[in-house]
C-alpha positions in Angstrom: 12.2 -47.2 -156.5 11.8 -48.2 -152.3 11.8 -44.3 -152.3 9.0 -43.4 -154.6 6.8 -46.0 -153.4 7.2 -45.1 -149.6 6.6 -41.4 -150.9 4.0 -42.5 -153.3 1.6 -43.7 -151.0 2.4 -41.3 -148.1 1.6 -38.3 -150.2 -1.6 -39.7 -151.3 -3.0 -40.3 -148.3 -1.6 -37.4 -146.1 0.0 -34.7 -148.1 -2.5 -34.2 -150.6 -5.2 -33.0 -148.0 -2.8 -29.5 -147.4 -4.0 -26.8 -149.4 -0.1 -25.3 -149.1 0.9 -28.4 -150.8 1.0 -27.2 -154.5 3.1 -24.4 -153.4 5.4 -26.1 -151.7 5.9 -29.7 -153.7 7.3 -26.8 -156.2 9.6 -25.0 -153.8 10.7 -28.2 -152.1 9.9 -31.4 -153.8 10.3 -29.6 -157.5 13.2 -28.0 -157.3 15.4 -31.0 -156.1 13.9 -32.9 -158.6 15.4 -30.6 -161.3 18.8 -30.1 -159.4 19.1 -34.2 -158.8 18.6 -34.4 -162.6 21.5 -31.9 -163.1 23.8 -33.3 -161.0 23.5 -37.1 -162.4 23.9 -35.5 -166.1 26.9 -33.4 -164.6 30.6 -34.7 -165.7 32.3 -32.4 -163.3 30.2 -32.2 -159.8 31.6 -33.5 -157.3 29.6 -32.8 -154.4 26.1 -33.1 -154.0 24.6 -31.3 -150.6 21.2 -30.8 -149.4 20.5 -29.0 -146.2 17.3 -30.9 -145.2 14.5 -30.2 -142.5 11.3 -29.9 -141.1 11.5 -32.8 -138.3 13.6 -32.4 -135.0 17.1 -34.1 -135.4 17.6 -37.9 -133.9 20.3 -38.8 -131.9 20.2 -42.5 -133.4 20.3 -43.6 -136.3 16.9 -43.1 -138.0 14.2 -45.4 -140.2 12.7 -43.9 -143.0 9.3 -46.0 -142.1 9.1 -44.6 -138.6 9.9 -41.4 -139.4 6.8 -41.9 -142.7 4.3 -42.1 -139.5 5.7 -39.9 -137.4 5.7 -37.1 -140.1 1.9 -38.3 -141.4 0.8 -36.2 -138.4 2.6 -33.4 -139.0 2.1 -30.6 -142.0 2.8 -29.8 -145.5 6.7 -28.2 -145.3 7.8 -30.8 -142.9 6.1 -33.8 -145.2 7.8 -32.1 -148.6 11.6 -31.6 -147.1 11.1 -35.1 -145.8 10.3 -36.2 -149.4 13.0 -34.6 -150.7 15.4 -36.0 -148.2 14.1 -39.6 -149.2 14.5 -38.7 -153.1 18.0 -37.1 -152.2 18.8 -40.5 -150.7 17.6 -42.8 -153.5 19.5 -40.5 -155.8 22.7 -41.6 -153.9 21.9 -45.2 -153.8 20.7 -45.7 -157.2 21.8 -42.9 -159.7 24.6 -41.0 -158.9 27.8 -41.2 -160.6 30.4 -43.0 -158.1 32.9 -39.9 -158.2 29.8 -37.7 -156.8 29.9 -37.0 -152.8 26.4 -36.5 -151.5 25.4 -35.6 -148.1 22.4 -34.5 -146.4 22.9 -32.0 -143.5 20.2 -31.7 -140.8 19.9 -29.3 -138.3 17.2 -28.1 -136.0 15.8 -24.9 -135.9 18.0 -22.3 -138.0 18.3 -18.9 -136.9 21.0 -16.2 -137.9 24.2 -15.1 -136.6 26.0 -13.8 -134.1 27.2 -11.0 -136.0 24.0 -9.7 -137.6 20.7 -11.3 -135.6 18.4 -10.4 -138.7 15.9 -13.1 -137.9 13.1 -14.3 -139.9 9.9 -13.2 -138.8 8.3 -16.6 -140.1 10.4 -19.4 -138.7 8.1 -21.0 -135.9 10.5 -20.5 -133.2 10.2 -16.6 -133.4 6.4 -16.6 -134.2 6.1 -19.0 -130.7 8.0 -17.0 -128.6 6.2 -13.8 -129.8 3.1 -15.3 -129.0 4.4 -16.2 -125.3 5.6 -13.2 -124.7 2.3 -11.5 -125.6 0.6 -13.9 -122.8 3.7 -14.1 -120.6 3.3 -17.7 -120.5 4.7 -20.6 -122.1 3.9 -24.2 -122.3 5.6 -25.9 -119.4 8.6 -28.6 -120.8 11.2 -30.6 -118.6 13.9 -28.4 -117.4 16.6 -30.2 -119.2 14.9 -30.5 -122.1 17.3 -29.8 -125.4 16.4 -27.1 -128.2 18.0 -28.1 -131.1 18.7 -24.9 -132.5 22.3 -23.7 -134.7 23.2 -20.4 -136.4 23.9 -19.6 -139.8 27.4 -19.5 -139.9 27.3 -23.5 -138.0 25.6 -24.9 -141.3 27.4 -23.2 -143.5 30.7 -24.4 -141.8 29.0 -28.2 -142.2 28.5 -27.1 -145.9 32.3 -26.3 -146.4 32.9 -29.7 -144.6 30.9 -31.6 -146.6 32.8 -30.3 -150.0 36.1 -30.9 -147.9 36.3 -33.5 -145.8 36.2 -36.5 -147.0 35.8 -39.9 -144.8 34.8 -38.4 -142.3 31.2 -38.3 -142.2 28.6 -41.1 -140.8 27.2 -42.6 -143.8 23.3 -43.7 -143.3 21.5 -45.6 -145.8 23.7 -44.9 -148.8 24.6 -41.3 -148.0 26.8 -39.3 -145.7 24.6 -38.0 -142.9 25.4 -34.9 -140.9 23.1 -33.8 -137.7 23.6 -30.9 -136.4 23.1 -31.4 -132.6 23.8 -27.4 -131.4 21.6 -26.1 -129.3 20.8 -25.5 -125.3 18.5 -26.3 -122.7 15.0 -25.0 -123.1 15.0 -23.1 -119.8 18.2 -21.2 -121.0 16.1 -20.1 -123.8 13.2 -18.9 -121.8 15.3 -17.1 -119.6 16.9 -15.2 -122.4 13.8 -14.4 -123.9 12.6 -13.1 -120.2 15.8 -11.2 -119.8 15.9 -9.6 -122.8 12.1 -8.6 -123.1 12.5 -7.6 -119.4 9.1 -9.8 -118.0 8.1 -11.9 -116.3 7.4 -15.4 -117.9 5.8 -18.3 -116.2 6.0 -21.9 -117.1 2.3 -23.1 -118.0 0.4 -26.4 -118.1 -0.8 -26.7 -121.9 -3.9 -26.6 -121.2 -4.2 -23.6 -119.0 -1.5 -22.1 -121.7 -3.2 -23.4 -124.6 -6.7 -21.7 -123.1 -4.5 -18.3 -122.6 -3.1 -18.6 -126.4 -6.9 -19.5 -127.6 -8.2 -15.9 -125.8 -5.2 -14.6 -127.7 -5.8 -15.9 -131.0 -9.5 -15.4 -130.7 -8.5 -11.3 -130.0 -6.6 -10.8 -132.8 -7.7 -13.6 -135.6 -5.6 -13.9 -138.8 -3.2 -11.2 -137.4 -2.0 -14.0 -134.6 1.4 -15.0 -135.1 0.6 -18.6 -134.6 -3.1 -18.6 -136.6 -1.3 -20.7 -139.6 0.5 -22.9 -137.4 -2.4 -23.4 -134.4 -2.4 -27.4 -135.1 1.0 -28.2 -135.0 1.3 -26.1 -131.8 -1.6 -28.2 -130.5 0.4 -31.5 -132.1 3.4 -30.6 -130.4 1.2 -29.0 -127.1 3.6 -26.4 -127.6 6.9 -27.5 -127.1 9.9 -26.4 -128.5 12.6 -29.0 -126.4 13.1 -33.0 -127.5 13.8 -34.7 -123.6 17.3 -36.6 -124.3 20.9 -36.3 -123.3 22.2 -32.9 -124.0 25.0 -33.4 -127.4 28.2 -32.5 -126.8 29.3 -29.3 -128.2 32.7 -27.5 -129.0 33.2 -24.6 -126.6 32.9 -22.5 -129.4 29.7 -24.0 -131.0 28.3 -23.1 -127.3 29.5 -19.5 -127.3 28.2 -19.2 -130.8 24.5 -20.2 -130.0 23.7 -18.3 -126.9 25.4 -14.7 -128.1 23.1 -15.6 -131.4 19.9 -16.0 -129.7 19.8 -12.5 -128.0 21.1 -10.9 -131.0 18.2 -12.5 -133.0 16.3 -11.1 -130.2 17.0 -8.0 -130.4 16.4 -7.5 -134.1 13.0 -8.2 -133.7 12.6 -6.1 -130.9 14.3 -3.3 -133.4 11.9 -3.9 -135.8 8.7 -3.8 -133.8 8.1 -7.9 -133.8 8.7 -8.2 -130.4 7.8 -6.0 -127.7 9.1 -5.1 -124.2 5.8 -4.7 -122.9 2.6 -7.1 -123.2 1.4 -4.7 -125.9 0.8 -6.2 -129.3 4.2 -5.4 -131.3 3.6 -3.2 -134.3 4.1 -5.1 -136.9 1.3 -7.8 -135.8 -1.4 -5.0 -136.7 -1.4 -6.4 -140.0 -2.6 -9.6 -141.1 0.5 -12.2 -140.5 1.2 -14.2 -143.7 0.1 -18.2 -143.6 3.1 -19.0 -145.3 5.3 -22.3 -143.5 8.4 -20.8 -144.5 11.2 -22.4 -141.6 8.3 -24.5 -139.8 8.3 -27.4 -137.6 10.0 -28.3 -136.3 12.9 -27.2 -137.7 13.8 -24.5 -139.4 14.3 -22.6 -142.7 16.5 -24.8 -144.7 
């Protein structure tokens, strides 16, 4: 299989050196594995569809080589979804029954609702902007620079599409394809951040911001919310935007994201994660867990 030998060689000579690797080949590389098997033994599925992530979403049309080097430099969540993605594919192409529908959703970053905000502590998005807002700086980007970013409610509606509309989808190397573009511009982010946490943030050059997160990180050690995810913030030199032509977006997709980013917001201010002060939040007086649970750059998925 093109698949397994692309994978084959990419995981022994970049995926193996993770320590997290074990752990997560089982959560995400295992799993679908077992579920693919399932499904191709299954005489009434239908639908087949895997929320992927891990990488930043492409507004073209993507190549499963480039994106092999581009995700050799990145870590051990983002290398195992991409895996699974490719073995999702090859199941399409190769395996599944013709009736079966299978489609492969990828968003950006994933965070909750409008309606409820409870955010997850992990995801890299939440752990970056706590660590800004402890410094009151973050890593200067272009202005119009795009965060790819959708709630809850947005994937699962792309879910319910998936099982529903048929034809409709762009089909990408054997299987339907749906990116979800939703976001905003990263300076809209930072200024709700600002406005909710009521400071004053400043846009940084990485290094000068990268030598005021280091002071940081060196203060509080393991109990940093970025200590398990310091290279990839140095990879990425702390970025959260992709520079491209903002997607367009239904009016309501729009309205959805930016009432869903200050309720996040507040939920973690409500549970001591972030802080309207430059104090250290409570909950970072215990050692943060290392686990890469919703990580670059995408999300939980």
């Amino acid at each position: 299989m093109k698949a397994a030998k692309l994978a084959g060689w990419w995981l022994d000579n970049y995926v193996n050196k993770l320590e997290a690797w074990t752990a997560l080949k089982a959560i995400n590389v295992d799993s679908i594995m077992d579920l693919l098997t399932a499904a191709a033994d299954s005489a009434s599925l239908t639908n087949f569809v895997y929320v992927s992530g891990g990488q930043t979403p492409k507004l073209q049309e993507e190549n499963d080589g480039r994106v092999v080097e581009e995700i050799s430099q990145s870590n051990g969540y983002s290398q195992s979804k991409f895996l699974s993605e490719l073995l999702v594919k090859e199941y399409s192409h190769m395996i599944a029954p013709s009736k079966q529908r299978v489609c492969i959703i990828k968003p950006g970053y994933i965070i909750d609702s409008r309606e409820d905000g409870i955010a997850a502590r992990d995801d890299l998005i939440w752990r970056l902007t706590a660590s800004c807002a402890q410094i009151q700086s973050h890593s200067a980007e272009d202005p119009e620079a795009w965060l790819f970013v959708a709630d809850v409610d947005r994937v699962a509606d792309a879910v319910s599409d998936c099982c529903t509309t048929a034809g409709q989808i762009t089909c990408e190397q054997g299987v339907e394809m749906v990116k979800i573009l939703d976001g905003l511009l990263v300076s809209d982010f930072w200024s709700i951040i600002k406005e909710q946490l009521g400071i004053k943030m400043q846009s940084s050059g990485f290094d000068s911001w990268m030598n005021q997160l280091n002071t940081s990180i060196e203060a509080q050690g393991e109990k940093h919310p970025l200590w398990p995810l310091l290279l990839t913030i140095e990879q990425r030199q702390g970025r959260l935007g992709v520079v491209c032509t903002p997607p367009k977006m239904r009016d309501n997709d729009k309205r959805r994201t930016r009432e869903a980013v200050p309720k996040n917001v507040a939920y973690l201010i409500g549970v001591g994660f972030l802080s309207r002060s430059n104090e250290l939040p409570k909950v970072q007086q215990e050692k943060i867990k290392t686990s890469f649970v919703g990580t670059p750059f995408a999300s939980r998925a």
